[in-house]
Backbone as JSON, one array per atom type, in Angstrom:
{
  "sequence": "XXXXXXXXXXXXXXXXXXXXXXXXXXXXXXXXXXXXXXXXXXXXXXXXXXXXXXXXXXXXXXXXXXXXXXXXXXXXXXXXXXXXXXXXXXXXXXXXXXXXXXXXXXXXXXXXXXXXXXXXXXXXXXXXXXXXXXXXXXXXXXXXXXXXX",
  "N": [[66.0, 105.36, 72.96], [68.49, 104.92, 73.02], [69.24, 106.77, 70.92], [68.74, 109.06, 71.85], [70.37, 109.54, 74.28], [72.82, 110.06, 73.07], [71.93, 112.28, 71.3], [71.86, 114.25, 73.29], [74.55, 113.95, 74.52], [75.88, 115.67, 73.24], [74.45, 118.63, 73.07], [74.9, 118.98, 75.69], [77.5, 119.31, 75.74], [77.03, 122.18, 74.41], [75.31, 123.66, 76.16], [72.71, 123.09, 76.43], [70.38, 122.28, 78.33], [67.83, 121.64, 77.77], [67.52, 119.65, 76.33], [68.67, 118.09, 77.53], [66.99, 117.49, 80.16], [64.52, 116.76, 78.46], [65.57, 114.03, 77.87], [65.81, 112.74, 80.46], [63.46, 112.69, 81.15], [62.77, 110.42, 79.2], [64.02, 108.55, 80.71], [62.78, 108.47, 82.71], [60.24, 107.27, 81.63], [60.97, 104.73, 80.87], [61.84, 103.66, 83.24], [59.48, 103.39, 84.22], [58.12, 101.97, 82.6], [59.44, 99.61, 83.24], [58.85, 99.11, 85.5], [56.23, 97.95, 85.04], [56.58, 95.82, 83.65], [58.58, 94.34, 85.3], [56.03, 93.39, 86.59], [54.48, 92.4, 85.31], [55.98, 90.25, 84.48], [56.31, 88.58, 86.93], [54.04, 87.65, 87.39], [52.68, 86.23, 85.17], [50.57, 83.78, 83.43], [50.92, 80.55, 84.32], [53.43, 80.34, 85.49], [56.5, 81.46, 85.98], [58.78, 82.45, 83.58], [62.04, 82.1, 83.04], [63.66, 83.1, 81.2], [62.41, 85.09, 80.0], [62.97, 86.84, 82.01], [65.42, 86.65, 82.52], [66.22, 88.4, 80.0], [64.7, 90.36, 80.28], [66.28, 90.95, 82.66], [68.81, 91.58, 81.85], [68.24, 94.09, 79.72], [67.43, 95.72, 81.01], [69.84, 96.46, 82.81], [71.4, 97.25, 81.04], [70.3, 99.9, 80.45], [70.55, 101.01, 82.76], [73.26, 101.23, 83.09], [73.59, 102.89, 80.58], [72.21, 104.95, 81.41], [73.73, 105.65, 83.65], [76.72, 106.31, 82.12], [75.74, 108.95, 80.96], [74.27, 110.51, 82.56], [76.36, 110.99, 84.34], [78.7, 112.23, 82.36], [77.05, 114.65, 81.99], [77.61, 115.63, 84.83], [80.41, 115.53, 84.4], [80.38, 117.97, 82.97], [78.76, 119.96, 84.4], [80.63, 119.96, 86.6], [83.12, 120.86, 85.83], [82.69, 123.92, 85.02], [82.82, 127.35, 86.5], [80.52, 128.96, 87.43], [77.14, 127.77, 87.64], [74.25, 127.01, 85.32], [71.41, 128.55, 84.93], [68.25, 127.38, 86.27], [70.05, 124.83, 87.02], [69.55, 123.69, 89.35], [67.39, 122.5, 90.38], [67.64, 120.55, 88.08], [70.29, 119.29, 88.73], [69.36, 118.37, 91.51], [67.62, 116.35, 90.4], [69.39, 114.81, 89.14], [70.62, 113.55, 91.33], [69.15, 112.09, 92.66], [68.16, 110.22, 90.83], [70.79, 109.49, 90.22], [71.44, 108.3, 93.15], [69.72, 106.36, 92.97], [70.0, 104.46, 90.39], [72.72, 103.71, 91.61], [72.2, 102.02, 93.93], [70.27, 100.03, 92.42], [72.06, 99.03, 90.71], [73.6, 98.09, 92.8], [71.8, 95.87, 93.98], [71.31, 92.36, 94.28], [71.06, 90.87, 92.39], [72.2, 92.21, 90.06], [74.74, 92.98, 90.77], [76.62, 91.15, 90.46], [77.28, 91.16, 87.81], [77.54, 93.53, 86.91], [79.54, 95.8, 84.61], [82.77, 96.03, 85.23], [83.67, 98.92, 84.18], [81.2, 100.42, 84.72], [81.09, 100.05, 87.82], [83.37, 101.79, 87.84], [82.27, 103.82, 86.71], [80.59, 104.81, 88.55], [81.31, 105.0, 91.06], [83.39, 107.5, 90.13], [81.09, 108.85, 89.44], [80.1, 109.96, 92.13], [82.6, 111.34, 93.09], [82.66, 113.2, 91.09], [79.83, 114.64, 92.12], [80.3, 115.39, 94.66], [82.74, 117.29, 94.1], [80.89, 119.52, 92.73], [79.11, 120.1, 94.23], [81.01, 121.13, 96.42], [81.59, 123.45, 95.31], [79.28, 124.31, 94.44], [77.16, 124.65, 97.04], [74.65, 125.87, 97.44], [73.34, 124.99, 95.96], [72.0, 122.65, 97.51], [70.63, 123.85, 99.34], [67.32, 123.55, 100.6], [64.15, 124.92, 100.63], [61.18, 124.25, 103.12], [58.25, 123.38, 102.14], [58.45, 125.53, 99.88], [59.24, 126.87, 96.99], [62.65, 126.94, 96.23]],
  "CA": [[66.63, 105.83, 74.17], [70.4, 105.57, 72.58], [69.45, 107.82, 70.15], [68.4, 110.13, 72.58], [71.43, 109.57, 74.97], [73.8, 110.55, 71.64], [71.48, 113.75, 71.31], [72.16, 114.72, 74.7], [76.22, 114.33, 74.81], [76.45, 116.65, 71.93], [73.55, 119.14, 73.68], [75.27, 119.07, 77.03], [78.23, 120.14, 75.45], [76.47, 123.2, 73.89], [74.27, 123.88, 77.18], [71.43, 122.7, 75.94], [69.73, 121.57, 78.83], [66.63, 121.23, 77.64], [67.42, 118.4, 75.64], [68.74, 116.51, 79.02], [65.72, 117.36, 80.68], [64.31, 115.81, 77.77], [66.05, 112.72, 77.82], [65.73, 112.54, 81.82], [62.27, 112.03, 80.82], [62.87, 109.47, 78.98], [64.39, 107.47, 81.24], [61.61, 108.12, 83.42], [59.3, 106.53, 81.34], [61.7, 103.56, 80.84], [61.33, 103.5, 84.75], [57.59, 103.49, 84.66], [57.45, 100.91, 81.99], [59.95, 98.3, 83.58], [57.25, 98.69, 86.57], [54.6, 96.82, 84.38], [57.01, 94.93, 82.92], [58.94, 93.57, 86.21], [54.67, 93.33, 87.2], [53.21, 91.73, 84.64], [56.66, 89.23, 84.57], [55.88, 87.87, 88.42], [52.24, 87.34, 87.33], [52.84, 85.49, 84.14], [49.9, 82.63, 83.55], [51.43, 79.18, 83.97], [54.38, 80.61, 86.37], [58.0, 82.47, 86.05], [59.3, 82.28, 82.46], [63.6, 82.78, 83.86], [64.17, 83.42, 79.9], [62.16, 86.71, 79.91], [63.42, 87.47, 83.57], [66.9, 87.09, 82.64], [66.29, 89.07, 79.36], [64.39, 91.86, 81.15], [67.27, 92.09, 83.71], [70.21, 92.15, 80.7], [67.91, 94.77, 79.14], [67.8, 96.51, 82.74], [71.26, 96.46, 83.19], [72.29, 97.58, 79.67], [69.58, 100.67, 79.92], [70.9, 101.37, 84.36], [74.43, 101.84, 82.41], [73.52, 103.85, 79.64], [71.85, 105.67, 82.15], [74.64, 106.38, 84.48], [77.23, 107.09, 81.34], [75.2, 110.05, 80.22], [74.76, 111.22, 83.97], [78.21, 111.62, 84.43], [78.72, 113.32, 81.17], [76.72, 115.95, 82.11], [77.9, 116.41, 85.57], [81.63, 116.26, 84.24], [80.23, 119.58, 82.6], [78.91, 120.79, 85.49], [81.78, 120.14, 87.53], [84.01, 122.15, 85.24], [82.13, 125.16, 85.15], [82.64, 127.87, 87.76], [78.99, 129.14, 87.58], [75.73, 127.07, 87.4], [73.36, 127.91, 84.69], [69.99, 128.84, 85.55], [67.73, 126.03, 86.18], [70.79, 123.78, 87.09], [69.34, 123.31, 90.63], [66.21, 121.53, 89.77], [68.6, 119.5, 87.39], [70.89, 118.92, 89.9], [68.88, 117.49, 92.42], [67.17, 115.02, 90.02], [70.67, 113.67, 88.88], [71.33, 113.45, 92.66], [68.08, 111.21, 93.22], [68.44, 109.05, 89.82], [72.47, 108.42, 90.28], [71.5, 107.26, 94.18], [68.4, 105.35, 92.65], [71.15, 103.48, 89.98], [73.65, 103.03, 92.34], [70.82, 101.21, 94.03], [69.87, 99.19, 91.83], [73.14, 98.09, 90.78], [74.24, 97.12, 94.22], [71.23, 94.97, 94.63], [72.02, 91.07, 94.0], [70.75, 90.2, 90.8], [73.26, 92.55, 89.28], [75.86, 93.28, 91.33], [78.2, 90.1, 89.89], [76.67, 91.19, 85.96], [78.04, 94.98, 86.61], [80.8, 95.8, 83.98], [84.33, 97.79, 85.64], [83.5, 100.46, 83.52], [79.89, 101.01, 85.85], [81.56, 100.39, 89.22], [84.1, 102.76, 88.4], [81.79, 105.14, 86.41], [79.51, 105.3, 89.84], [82.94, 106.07, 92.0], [83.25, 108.7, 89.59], [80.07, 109.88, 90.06], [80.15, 110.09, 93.41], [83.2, 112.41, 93.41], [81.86, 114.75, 90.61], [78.86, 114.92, 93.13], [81.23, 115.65, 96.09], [83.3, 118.42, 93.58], [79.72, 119.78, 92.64], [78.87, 120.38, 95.92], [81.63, 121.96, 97.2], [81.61, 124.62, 94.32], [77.96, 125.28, 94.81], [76.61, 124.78, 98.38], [73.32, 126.76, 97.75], [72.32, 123.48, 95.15], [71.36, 121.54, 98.72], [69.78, 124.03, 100.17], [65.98, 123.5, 99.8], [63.12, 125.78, 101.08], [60.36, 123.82, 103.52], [57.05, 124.65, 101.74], [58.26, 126.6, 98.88], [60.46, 126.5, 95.88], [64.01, 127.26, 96.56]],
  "C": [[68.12, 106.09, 73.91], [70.41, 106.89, 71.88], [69.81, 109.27, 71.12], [69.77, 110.78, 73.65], [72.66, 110.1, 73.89], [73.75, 112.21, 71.68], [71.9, 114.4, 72.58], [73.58, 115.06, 75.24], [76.54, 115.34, 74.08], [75.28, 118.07, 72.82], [74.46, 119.44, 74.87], [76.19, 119.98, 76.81], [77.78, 121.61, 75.32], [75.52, 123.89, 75.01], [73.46, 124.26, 76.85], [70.54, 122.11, 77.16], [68.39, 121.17, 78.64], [66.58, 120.04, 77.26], [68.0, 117.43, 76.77], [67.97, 116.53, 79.62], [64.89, 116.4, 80.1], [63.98, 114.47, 78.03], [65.74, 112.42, 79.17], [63.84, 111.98, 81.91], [61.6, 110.9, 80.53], [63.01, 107.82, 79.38], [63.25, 107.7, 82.65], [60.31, 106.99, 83.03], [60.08, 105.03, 81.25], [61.36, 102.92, 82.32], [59.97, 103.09, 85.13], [57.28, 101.9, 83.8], [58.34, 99.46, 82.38], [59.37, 98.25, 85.13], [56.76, 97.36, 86.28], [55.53, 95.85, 84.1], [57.37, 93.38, 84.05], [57.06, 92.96, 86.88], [54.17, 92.23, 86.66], [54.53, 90.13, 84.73], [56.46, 87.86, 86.04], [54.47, 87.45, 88.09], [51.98, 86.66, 85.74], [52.0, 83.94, 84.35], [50.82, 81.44, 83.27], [52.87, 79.27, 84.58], [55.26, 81.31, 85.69], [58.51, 82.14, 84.71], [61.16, 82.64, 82.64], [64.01, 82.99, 82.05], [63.92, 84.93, 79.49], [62.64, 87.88, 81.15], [64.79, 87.9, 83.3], [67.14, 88.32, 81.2], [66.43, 90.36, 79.74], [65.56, 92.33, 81.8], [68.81, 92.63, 82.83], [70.1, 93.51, 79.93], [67.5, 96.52, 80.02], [68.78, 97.14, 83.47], [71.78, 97.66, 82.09], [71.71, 99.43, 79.85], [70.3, 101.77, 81.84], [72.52, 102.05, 83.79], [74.4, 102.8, 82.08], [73.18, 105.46, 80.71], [73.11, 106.92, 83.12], [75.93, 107.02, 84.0], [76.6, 108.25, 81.05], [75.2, 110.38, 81.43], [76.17, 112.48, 84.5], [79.04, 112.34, 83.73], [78.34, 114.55, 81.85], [77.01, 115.79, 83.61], [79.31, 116.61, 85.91], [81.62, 117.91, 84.0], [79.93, 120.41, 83.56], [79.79, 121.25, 86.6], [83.13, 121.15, 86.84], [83.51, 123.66, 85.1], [82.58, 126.18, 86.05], [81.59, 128.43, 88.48], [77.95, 128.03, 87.1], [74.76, 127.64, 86.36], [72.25, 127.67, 85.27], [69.08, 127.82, 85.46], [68.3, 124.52, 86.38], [70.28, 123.1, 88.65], [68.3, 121.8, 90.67], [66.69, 120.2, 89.04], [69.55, 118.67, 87.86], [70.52, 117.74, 90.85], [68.07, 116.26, 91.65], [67.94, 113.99, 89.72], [70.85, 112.81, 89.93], [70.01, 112.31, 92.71], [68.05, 109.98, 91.81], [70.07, 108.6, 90.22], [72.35, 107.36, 91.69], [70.5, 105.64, 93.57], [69.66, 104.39, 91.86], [71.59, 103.14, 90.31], [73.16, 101.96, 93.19], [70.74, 99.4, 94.0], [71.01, 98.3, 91.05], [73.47, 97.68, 91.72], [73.04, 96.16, 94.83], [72.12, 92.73, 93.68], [71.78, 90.81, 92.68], [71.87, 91.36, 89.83], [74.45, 92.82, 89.89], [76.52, 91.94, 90.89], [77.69, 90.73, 88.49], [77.11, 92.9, 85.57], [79.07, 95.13, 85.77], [81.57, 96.52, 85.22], [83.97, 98.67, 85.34], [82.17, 101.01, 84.63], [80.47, 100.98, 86.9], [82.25, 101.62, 89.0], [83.32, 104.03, 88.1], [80.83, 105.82, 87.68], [80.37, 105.84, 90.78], [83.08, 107.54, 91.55], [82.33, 109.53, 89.95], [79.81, 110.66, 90.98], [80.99, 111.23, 93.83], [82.74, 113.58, 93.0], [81.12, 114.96, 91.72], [79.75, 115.77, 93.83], [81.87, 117.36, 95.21], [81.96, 119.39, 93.46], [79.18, 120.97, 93.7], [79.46, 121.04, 96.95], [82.05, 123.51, 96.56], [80.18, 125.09, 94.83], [76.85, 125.1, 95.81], [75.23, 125.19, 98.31], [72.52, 125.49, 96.61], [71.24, 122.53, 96.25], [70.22, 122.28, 99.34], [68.24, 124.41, 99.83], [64.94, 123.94, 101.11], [62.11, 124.61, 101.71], [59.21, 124.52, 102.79], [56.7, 125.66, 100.66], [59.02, 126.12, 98.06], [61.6, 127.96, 96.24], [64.66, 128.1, 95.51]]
}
């Protein structure tokens, strides 16, 4: 997943999006598999193991970061731009539904005291890119009932 996040800063640069699509993938499946994981951890024969709990959530934390550094990467790039490239919409709106999902999940309790500075502020950040984003390209929000936009 670092690797991948590496491949992707260098890619972004180059507007490569495929390779952040990619990676956005990636961290989907990461998503899917700390499901089972947080699943199978609550259902552990012989009760709660707090050694693999607190692992999981350091390994949760570390991966919710990584996550939201590379984010913000690529929507520094987008925010400098003056045009959108093609297919940025679609891209767009998934950032927009993973950065709320992170922000999330950092502001729930079990991490919110374990957040570095660098994540609070990199999610502030975020938040503005968003806001700059948004006021450059207005037609990103607007989404078709029923159809593709």
């Amino acid at each position: 997943m670092i690797s991948a996040a590496k491949e992707v800063s260098g890619a972004i640069a180059q507007e490569e999006f495929g390779i952040y699509a990619k990676f956005r993938g990636h961290c989907d499946d990461f998503d899917t598999l700390a499901i089972v994981i947080e699943y199978r951890l609550k259902n552990l024969r012989g009760g709660r193991d707090k050694a693999l709990e607190a692992q999981f959530e350091e390994l949760t934390l570390f991966m919710l970061s990584a996550t939201l550094q590379t984010s913000l990467h690529f929507l520094r790039i987008l925010a400098n731009r003056n045009e959108l490239p093609l297919g940025s919409k679609d891209i767009f709106l998934s950032e927009l539904r993973s950065l709320y999902r992170v922000k999330q999940l950092l502001e729930m309790d079990r991490f919110k005291n374990k957040i570095s500075s660098r994540a609070a502020k990199d999610i502030e950040t975020a938040e503005e890119i968003l806001g700059v984003i948004i006021e450059r390209a207005p037609s990103l929000l607007q989404l078709e009932v029923g159809g593709a936009a």
